[in-house]
C-alpha positions as YAML, in Angstrom:
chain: A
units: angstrom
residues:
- id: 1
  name: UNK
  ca: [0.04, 21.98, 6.70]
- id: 2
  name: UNK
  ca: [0.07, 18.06, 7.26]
- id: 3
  name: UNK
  ca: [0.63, 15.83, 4.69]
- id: 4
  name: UNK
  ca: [-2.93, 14.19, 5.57]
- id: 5
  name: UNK
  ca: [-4.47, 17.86, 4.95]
- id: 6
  name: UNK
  ca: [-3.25, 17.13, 0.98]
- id: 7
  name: UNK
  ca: [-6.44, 17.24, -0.90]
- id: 8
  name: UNK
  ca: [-5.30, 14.06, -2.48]
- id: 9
  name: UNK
  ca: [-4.17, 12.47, 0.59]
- id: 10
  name: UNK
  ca: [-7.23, 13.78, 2.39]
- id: 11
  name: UNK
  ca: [-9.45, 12.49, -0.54]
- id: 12
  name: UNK
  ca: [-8.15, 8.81, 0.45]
- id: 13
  name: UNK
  ca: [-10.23, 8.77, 3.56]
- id: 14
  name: UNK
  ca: [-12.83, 11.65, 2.99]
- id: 15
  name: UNK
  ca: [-13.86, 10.51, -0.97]
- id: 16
  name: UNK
  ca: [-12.73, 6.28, -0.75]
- id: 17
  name: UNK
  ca: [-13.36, 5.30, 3.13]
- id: 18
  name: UNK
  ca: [-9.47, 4.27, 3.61]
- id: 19
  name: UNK
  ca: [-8.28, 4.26, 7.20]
- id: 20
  name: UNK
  ca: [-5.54, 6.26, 8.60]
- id: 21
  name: UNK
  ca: [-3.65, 3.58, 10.45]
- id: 22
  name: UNK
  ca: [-2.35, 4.08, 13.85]
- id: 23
  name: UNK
  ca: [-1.06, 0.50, 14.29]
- id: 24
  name: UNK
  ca: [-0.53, -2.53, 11.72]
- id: 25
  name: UNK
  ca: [-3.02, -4.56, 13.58]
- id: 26
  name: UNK
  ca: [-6.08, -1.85, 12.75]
- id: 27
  name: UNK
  ca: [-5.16, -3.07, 8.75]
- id: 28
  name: UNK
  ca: [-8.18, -5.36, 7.36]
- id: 29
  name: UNK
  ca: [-8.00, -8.61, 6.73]
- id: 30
  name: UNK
  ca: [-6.29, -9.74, 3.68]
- id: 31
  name: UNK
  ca: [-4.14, -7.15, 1.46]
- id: 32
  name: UNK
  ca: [-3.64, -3.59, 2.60]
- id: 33
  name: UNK
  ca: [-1.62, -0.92, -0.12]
- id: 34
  name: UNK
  ca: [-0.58, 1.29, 2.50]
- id: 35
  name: UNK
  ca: [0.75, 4.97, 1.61]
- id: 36
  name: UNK
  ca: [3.38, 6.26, 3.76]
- id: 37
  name: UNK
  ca: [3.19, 9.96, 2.68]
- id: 38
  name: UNK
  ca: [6.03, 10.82, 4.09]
- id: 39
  name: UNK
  ca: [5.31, 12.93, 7.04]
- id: 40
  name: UNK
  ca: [8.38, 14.60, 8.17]
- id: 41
  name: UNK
  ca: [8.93, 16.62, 5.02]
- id: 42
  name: UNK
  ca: [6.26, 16.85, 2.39]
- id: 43
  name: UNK
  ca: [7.42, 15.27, -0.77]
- id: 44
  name: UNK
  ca: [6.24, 16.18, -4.43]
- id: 45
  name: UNK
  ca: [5.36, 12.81, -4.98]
- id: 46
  name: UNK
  ca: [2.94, 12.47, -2.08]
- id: 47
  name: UNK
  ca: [0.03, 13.24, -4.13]
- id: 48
  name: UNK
  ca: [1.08, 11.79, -6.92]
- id: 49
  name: UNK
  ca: [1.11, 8.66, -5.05]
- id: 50
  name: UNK
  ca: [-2.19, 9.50, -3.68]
- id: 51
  name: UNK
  ca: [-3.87, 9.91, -6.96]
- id: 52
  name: UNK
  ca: [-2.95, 6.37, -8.34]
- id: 53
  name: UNK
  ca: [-3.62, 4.56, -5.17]
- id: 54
  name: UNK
  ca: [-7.47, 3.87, -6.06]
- id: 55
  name: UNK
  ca: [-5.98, 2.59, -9.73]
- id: 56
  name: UNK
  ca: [-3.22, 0.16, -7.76]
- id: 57
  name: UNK
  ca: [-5.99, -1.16, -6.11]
- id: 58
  name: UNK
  ca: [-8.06, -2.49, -8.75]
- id: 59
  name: UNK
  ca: [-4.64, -3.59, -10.39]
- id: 60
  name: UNK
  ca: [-3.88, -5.73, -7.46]
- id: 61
  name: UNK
  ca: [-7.97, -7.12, -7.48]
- id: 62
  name: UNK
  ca: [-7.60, -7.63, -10.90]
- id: 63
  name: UNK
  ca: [-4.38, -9.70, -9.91]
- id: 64
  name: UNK
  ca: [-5.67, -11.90, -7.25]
- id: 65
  name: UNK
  ca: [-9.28, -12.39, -8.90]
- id: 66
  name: UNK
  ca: [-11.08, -12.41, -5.89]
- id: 67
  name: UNK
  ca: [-8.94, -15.05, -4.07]
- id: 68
  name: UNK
  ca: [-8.17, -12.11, -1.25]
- id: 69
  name: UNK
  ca: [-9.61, -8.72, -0.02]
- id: 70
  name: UNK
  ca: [-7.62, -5.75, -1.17]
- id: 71
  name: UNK
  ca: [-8.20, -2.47, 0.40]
- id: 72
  name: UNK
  ca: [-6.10, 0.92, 1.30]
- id: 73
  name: UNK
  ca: [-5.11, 2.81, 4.14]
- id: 74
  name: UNK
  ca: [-3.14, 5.66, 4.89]
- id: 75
  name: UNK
  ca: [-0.21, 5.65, 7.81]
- id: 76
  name: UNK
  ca: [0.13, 7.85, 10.54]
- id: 77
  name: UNK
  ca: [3.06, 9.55, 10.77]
- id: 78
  name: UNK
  ca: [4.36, 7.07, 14.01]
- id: 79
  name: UNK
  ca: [2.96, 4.35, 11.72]
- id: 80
  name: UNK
  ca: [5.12, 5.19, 9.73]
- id: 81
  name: UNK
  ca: [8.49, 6.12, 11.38]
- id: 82
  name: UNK
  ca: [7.90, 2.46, 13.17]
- id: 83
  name: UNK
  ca: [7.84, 0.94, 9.36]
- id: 84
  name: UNK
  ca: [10.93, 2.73, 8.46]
- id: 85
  name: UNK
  ca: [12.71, 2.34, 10.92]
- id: 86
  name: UNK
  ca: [11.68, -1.49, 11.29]
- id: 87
  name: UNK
  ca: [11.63, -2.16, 7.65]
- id: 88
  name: UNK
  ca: [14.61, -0.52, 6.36]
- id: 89
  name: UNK
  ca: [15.27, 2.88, 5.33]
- id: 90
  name: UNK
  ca: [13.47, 3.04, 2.48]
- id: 91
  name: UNK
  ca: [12.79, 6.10, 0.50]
- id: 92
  name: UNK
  ca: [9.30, 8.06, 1.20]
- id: 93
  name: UNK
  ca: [6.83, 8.29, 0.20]
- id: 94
  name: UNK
  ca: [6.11, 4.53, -0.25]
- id: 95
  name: UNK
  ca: [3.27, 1.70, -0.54]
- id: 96
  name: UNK
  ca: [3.66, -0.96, 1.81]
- id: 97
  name: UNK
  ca: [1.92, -4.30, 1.19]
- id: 98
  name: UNK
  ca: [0.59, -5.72, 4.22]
- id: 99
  name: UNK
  ca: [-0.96, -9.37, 3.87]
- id: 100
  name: UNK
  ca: [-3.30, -9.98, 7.26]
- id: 101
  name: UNK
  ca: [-1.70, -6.65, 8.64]
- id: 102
  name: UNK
  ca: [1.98, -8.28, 8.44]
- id: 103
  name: UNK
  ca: [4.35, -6.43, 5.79]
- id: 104
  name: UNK
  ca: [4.73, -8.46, 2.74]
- id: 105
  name: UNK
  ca: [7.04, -5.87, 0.23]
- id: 106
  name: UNK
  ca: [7.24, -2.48, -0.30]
- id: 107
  name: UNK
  ca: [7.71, -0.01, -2.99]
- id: 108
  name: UNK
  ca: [9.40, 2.93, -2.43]
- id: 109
  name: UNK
  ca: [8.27, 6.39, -4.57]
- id: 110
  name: UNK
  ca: [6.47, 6.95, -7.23]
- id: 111
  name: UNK
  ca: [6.95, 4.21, -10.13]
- id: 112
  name: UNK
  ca: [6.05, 4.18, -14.03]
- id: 113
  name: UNK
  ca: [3.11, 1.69, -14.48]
- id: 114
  name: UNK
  ca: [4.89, -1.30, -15.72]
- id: 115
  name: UNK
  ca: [6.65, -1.06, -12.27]
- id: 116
  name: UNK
  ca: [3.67, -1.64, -11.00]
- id: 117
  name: UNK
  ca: [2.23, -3.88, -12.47]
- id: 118
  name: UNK
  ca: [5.01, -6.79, -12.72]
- id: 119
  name: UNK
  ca: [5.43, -6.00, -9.24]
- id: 120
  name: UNK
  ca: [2.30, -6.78, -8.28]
- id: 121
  name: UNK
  ca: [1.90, -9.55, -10.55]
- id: 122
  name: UNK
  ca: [4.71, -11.21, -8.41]
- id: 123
  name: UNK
  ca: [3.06, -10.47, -5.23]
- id: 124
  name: UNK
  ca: [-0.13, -11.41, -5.67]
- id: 125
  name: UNK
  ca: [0.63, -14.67, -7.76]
- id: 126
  name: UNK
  ca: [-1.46, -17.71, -6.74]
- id: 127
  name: UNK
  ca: [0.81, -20.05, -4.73]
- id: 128
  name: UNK
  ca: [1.01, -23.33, -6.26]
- id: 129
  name: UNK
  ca: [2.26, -26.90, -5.40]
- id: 130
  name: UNK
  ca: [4.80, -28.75, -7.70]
- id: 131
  name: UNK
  ca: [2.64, -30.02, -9.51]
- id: 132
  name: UNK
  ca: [0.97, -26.95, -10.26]
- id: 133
  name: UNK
  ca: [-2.12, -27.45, -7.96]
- id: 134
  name: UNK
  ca: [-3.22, -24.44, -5.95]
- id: 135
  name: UNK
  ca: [-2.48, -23.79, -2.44]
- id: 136
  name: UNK
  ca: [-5.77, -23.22, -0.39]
...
């Protein structure tokens, strides 16, 4: 079995539309969560992953208030061996955070919620000037 045949994985595309990405420049424009399932070896957090996914994503809306798109996708698995292998060694499965399909962070397996949500409140804080004006 592939880890896109996963009925959670597989529910990603089939049940909420998200791409599976062959190449960072098919990612939409503004922020991408992209799950790297971790093809080579199926990993028990795969689907665990794959269940909160649709949750991250209205976290991270809810964190940029409509200043930026936010939207999912799913790697490939040569996707994602390029990520690894350009990115680091990180630990699969992951999210990657792509910002206009260029890697912005990453978090590697599955996290408790608070993770998640400072993490993103980091990431997706409004950039401001020194004197506290917003960056446009």
């Amino acid at each position: 079995m592939s880890v896109l045949e996963l009925p959670l994985v597989q529910g990603l595309t089939t049940r909420h539309g998200m791409p599976v990405l062959h190449m960072l420049e098919q990612a939409q424009a503004g922020y991408v969560l992209l799950l790297l399932p971790s093809h080579a070896r199926i990993h028990l957090e795969t689907p665990d992953l794959a269940a909160i996914l649709p949750d991250l994503l209205q976290l991270g809306a809810a964190h940029l208030r409509g200043a930026q798109p936010i939207s999912g996708a799913v790697a490939d698995a040569a996707l994602e061996a390029e990520l690894v292998r350009n990115e680091g060694d990180f630990s699969l499965p992951a999210l990657v955070v792509l910002e206009n399909g260029q890697v912005k962070a990453s978090i590697a397996r599955m996290r408790d919620w608070d993770t998640y949500v400072s993490r993103f409140g980091a990431l997706f804080a409004p950039s401001t000037t020194a004197d506290g004006e917003p960056v446009v």
